[in-house]
matplotlib code that plots the C-alpha trace (Angstrom):
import matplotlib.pyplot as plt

x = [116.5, 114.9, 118.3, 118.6, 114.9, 115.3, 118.6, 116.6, 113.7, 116.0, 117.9, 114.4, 113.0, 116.9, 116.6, 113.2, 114.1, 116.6, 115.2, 112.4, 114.6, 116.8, 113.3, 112.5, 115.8, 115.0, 112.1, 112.9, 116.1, 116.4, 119.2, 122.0, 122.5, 124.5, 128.0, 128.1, 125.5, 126.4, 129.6, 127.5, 126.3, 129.6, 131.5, 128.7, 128.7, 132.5, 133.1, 130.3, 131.3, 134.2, 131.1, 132.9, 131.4, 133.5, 132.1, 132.2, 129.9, 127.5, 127.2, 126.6, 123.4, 120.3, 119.1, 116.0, 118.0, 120.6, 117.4, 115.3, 118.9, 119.7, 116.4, 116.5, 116.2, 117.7, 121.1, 118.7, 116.2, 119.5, 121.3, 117.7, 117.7, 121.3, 119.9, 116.8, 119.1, 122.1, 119.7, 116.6, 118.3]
y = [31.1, 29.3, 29.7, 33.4, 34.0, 32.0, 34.0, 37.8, 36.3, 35.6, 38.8, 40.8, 38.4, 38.6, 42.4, 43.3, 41.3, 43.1, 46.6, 45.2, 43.7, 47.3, 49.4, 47.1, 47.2, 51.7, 51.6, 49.6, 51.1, 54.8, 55.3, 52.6, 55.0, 57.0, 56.2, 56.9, 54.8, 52.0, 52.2, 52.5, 49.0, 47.2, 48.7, 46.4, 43.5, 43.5, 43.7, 41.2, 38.8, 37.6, 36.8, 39.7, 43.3, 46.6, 48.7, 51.1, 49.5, 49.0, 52.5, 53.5, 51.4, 53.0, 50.3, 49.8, 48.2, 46.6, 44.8, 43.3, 42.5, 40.3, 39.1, 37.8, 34.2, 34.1, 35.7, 37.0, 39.1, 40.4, 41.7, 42.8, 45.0, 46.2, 47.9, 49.4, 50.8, 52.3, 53.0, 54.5, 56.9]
z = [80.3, 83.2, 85.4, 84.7, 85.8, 88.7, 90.0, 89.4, 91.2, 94.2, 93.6, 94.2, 96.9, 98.8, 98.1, 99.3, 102.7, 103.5, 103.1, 105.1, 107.9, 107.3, 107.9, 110.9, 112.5, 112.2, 113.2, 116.6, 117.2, 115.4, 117.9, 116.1, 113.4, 115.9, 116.3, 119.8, 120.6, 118.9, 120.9, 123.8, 122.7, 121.5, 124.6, 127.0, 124.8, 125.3, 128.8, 129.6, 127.0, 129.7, 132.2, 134.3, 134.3, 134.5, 137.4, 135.2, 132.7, 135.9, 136.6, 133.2, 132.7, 135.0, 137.9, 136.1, 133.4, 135.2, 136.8, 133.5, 131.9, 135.3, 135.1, 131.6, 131.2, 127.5, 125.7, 123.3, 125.3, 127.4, 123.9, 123.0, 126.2, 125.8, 122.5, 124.2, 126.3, 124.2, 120.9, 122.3, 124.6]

ax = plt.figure().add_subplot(projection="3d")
ax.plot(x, y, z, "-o")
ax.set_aspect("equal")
plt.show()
């Protein structure tokens, strides 16, 4: 009995984080339920993941983006700013 109430427990707990991290990931971001711009997004991860960039990835991105990404000291806060970019649009 003591298994089987441990395993719903984590069932609810593993359930209610990730509506929570879902609802967070919307509320950030309502622009990566899109298909288009989530393509926007894969289609820059992509061509930088090679270290070289597409000029035509460069001209898709506005300068004021192209700057803060550049200027990013972490792989993290550059992928974060990708997203801003492609899913708030």
């Amino acid at each position: 009995m003591g298994k089987r109430k441990l395993f719903i427990n984590y069932f609810f707990y593993s359930l209610f984080f990730l509506i929570g991290l879902s609802t967070g990931i919307l509320l950030i971001w309502p622009g990566i339920i899109k298909t288009e711009n989530r393509n926007c997004f894969l289609r820059i991860i992509k061509d930088g993941s090679d270290g070289s960039v597409g000029i035509g990835t460069i001209l898709s991105i506005e300068p004021k983006y192209l700057l803060k990404i550049s200027n990013a000291k972490t792989k993290y806060s550059k992928i974060l700013l990708i997203g801003d970019r492609c899913f708030r649009k």
